[in-house]
C-alpha angles and dihedrals in degrees: 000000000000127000116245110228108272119243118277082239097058094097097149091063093039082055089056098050091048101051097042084048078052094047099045095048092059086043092066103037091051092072099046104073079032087077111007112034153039103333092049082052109054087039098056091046092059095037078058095249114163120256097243096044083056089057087049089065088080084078090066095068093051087116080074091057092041098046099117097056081070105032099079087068086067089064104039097052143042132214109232083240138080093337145282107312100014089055096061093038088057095050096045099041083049095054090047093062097059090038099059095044087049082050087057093052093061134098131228095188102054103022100025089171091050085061088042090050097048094038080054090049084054102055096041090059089043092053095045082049098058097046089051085045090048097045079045100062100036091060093037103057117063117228098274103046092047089085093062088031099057091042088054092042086049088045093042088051091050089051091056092048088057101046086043092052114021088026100054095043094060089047091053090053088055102037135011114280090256090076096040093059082046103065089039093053082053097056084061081085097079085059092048108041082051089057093057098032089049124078123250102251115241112255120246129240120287103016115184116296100168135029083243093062094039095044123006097043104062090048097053090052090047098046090046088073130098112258094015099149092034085065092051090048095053087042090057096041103038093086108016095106091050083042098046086044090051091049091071106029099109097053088051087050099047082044096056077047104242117163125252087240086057100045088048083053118046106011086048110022103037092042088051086071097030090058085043086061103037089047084055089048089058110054093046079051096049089049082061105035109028132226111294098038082055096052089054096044096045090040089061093052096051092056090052092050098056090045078070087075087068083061096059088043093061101033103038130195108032133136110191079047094062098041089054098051094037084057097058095038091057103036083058095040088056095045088047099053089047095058088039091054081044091056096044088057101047091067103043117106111223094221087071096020096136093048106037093038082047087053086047107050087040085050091049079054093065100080098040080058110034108023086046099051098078085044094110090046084059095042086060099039096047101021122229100296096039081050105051084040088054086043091052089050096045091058093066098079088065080060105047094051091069089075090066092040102053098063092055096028116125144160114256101254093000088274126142130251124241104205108199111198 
């Protein structure tokens, strides 16, 4: 059964679908610095944890790479309990909840694996939640509203990334960890208390009834195309240098010996702006430019913005420094990313949107967990400026592969994209 469009006057439901797009946005952002970025960081340096054990953390968060083996149970099952998608976002969500208060009990000093297993737990429950979010919303908003949906869900996940991360850090400065991943593990509750107020979506027509038509079939189709592994491998490659960077970017900071305070603000609370607008730019760019100019226009400033890092290497303790070169990191990450997500679309066939677009966003995961991993290796063996200079160069293979792409590249079904900021 498929849902008719709802009327242009039924603004009370179109309210609904945009603020639960908003509030499960913000319930999927709000895990991933929880285990994988910033706040685990900066908690593992005080608590005297080698450099190269913390670039090791990335690997925690290789559900995120590895999503899709699992997604296609989501649509092949249903919980005997508020339906089909609203069942498995409650449990997960739920289990979230208890796994990230037992991941602040821990103790990185003394059990460093028991850290390592919960923040695992962690990341598996926060995967599993973003692919039943994403399946969710697709089936939620009607054609015409997934443009502003998908743009509120993108802004509501940034949101949780920033209270996760700049948030968190200020919080550390002011009370133990413990608490801090308290209070994280209760915002979970936005997320929760959407999931019960909101309806179960109607399913559409021809739901998996078999493990060949939820998994076999939209691989064959993809990997029938030309250039098939060419487009993995740019996927892989377009952002590796800016995520390898990022991977490192809290130890260089508590090195040049920046607070905590002024990380949360400006790194966290000023980017957040910063990536909204870059993300914008980048679509009006994209209208004009098209996809691919703007990948390799965007790709190049990436790589220039992460060569800032060598500045605050060299020079050390500045915070108009910092902001400055926060600013331009983030305004080209956003409009990177744009034109990356653009480009991931683009190629999905929407016969087997869920599970390919679900194989293409885990594969955009890999490098942000395994290239990043020997990042701190690399940080003690080059030093901070010989590190960001080797993270600039390796992002110039992304770019390069779009010389063999372009002249293959097309839109699945010849259809045109729609980029939402």
């Amino acid at each position: 059964m498929t849902r008719s469009e709802p009327a242009v006057t039924d603004k009370k439901g179109f309210a609904r679908r945009m603020a639960v797009s908003l509030f499960m946005g913000f319930s999927s952002g709000l895990p991933l610095f929880l285990t994988t970025g910033s706040l685990i960081q900066s908690w593992m340096k005080e608590e005297g944890v080698d450099l190269s054990v913390i670039g090791l953390t990335s690997l925690i968060g290789i559900p995120y790479s590895i999503k899709f083996v699992w997604a296609p149970l989501f649509d092949r099952f249903t919980l005997p309990f508020l339906g089909r998608r609203r069942g498995f976002l409650l449990l997960t969500q739920v289990a979230l909840f208890f796994s990230i208060i037992l991941l602040g009990r821990t103790d990185p000093s003394g059990h460093l694996w028991m850290v390592a297993a919960t923040a695992f737990l962690v990341a598996f429950f926060s995967a599993s939640q973003d692919i039943v979010v994403d399946a969710y919303r697709r089936e939620d908003l009607p054609d015409t509203e997934l443009g502003l949906g998908s743009s509120l869900y993108i802004n509501g996940y940034r949101v949780g990334v920033l209270l996760a991360s700049g948030g968190g850090l200020i919080l550390a400065d002011l009370m133990p960890y413990r608490t801090v991943y308290l209070i994280m593990a209760s915002c979970m509750a936005v997320g929760i208390t959407a999931t019960i107020l909101t309806p179960e979506p109607l399913s559409p027509e021809k739901t998996p009834t078999t493990l060949k038509a939820a998994v076999v079939e939209p691989l064959v189709e993809y990997f029938k195309r030309d250039g098939a592994i060419l487009i993995l491998a740019f996927i892989l490659f377009y952002k590796i240098g800016d995520t390898m960077a990022s991977a490192m970017t809290m130890p260089l900071y508590l090195d040049m010996g920046f607070t905590k305070t002024e990380v949360g603000t400006v790194v966290k609370l000023f980017g957040f702006w910063a990536t909204i607008l870059g993300s914008l730019v980048g679509g009006i760019f994209m209208i004009r430019l098209g996809i691919l100019k703007s990948l390799y226009i965007f790709g190049g400033l990436q790589a220039l913005s992460t060569a800032g890092f060598v500045l605050i290497a060299q020079t050390g303790h500045s915070v108009p420094l910092l902001t400055g070169v926060i600013t331009f990191e983030n305004l080209s990450a956003g409009m990177g990313t744009a034109a990356y997500a653009a480009f991931m679309a683009s190629i999905t066939n929407k016969k087997f949107t869920a599970t390919q677009y679900a194989l293409l966003s885990s594969l955009m995961g890999v490098p942000r967990v395994f290239a990043a991993a020997p990042t701190g290796y690399l940080a003690a063996h080059f030093g901070w400026t010989g590190f960001f200079i080797f993270c600039t160069a390796i992002a110039l293979p992304g770019i390069l592969l779009l010389l063999k792409i372009g002249p293959i590249y097309h839109p699945s079904n010849g259809e045109a994209v729609r980029v939402s900021p």
